[in-house]
C-alpha positions in Angstrom: -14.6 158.5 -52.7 -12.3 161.7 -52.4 -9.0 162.0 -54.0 -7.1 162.1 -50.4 -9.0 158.3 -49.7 -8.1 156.9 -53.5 -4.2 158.1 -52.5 -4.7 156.6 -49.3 -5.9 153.2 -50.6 -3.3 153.4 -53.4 -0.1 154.0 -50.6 -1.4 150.7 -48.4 -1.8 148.9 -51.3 2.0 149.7 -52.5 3.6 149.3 -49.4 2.2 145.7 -49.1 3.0 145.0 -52.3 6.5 146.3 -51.9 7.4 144.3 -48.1 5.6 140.8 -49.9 8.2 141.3 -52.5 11.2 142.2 -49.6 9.7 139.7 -47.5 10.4 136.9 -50.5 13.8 137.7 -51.6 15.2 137.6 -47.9 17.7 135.0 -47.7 17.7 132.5 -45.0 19.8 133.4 -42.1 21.1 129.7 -42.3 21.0 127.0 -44.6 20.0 123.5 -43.5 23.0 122.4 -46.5 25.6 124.1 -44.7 25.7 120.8 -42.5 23.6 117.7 -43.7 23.8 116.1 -40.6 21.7 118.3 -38.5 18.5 120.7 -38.9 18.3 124.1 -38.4 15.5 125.2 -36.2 15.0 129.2 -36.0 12.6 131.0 -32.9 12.1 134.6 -33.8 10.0 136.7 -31.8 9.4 140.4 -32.0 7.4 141.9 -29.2 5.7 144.7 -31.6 7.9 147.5 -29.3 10.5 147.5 -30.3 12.2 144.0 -28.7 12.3 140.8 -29.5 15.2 137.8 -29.9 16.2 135.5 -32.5 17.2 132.1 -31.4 18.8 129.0 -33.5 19.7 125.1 -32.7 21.0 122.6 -34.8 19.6 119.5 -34.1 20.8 116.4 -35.5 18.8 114.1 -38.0 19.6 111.0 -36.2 16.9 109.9 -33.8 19.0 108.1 -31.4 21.9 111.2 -31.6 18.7 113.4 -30.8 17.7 110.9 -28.0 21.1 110.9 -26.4 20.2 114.8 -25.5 17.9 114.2 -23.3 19.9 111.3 -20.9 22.0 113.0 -18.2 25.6 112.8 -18.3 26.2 109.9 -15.7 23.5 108.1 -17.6 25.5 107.9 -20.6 28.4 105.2 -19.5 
C-alpha cells in the first residue's frame, strides 16, 4: 500500500467518524413534549442534487380525534 492510499483510507475514515458524531448531537427539529397531546411525524427527503423538502404533522394521540380527520365536514353533525 503507498503512502498517498494509507492518507486516503485515513481521510474517509475521519470524515465518517466526524459526521457519525455531527450526525448524533443534532437536536431534533421538534420535540414530541412540546405538546403531549399529539405526535410529531417528520418526512424529509433530499434528492442527492441538491433539492429536497422537509415536511411535519402533528397528529393527535387520540384514536377517535385521529378518526374524526378522515370524515368530511358535513359528515360531522
Amino acid at each position: 500500500m503507498t503512502l498517498f492510499t494509507s492518507l486516503l483510507i485515513l481521510g474517509i475514515v475521519v470524515m465518517a467518524v466526524a459526521a457519525a458524531v455531527i450526525s448524533q448531537r443534532r437536536v431534533p427539529l421538534e420535540e414530541d413534549e412540546t405538546d403531549p397531546d399529539y405526535h410529531t411525524l417528520r418526512s424529509d427527503y433530499n434528492s442527492g442534487m441538491g433539492g429536497g423538502s422537509l415536511r411535519t404533522w402533528k397528529v393527535p394521540k387520540d384514536p377517535q380525534e385521529y378518526a374524526r380527520f378522515f370524515v368530511p365536514k358535513d359528515k360531522l353533525k
